[in-house]
C-alpha positions in Angstrom: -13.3 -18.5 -64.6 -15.5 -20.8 -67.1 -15.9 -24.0 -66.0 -14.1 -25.5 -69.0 -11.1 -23.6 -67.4 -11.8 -25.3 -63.6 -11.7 -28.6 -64.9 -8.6 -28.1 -67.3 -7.2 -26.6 -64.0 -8.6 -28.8 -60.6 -9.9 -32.1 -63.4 -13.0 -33.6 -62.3 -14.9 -32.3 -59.6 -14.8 -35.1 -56.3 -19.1 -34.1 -56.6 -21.4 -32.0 -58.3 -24.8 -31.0 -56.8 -27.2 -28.3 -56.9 -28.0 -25.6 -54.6 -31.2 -24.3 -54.0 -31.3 -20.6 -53.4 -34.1 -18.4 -51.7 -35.3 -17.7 -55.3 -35.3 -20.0 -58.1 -33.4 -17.9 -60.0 -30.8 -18.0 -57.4 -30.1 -21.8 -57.7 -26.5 -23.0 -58.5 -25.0 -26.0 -59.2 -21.8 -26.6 -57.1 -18.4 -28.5 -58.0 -17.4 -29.8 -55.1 -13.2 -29.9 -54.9 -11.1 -31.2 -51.7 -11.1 -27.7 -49.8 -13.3 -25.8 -52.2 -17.0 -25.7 -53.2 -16.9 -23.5 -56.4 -20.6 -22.0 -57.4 -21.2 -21.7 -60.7 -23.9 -19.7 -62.5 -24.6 -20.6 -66.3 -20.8 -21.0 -67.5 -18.9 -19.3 -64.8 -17.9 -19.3 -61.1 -19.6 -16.5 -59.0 -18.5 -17.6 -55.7 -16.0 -20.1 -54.1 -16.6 -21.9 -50.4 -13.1 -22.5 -48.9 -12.2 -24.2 -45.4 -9.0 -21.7 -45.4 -8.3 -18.4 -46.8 -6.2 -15.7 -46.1 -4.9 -17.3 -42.8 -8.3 -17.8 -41.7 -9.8 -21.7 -40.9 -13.0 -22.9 -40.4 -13.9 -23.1 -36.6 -11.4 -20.4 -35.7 -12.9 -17.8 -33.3 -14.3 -14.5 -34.3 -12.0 -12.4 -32.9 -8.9 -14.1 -34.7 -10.4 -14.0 -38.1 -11.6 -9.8 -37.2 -7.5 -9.9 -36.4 -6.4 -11.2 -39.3 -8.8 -8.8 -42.0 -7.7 -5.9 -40.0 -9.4 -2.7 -40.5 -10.9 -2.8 -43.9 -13.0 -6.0 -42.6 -16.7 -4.7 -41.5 -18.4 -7.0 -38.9 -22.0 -7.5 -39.3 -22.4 -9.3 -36.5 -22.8 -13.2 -37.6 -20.4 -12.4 -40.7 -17.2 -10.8 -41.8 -17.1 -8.9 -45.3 -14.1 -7.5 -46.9 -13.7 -6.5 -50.1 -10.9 -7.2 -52.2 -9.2 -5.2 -54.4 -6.8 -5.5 -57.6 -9.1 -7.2 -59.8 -10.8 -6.3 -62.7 -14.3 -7.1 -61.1 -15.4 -6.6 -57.3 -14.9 -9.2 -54.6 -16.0 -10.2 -51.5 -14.4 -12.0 -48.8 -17.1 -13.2 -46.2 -16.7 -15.0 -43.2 -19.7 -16.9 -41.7 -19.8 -17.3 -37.9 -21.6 -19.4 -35.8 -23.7 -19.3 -32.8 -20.7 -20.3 -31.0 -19.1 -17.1 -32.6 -16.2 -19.5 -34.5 -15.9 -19.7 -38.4 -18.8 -21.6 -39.9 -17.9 -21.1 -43.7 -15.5 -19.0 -46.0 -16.3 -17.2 -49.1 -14.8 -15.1 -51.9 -17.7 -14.0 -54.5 -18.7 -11.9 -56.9 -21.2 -9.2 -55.6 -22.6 -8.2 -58.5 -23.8 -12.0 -60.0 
């Protein structure tokens, strides 16, 4: 999606700020919706920050969120990744977790941006 299509879609963004990445090439700037933080590279979104997805909500244990991916989900340990399939570019569904082994952050992105 173009961002010109995000805000004919959501309308204005409730904050825009940037995000620094470990490389400067990696920075983004970030509209910033009720729900969803989308990441947007140039003129597109690359990646989206949701507090739900899939049935999946942030501080929900480890364990539930393995549950609901089911077998194509690989656990890395502090994260979830699951690719997802149908489109006509690849996806990835991650799932951050904590220390406290609960969902820190959710994220559908664009592996190849």
């Amino acid at each position: 999606m173009k961002v010109a299509e995000l805000v004919e879609r959501f309308g204005a963004p409730a904050a825009v700020f940037a995000v620094r990445g470990n490389e400067v090439w990696q920075d983004d700037v970030v509209f910033q919706y009720a729900g969803a933080d989308f990441y947007i590279v140039k003129d597109r979104i690359w990646q989206v920050k949701l507090a739900a997805a899939l049935g999946i909500n942030s501080g929900d244990q480890k364990q539930a969120a393995a549950l609901v991916l089911g077998a194509k989900a690989q656990d890395r340990g502090d994260h979830l990744l699951m690719p997802v399939s149908g489109k006509d570019w690849p996806l990835i569904f991650r799932v951050n977790i904590n220390s406290a082994g609960r969902v820190a952050a959710i994220y559908i992105y664009r592996p190849d941006f």
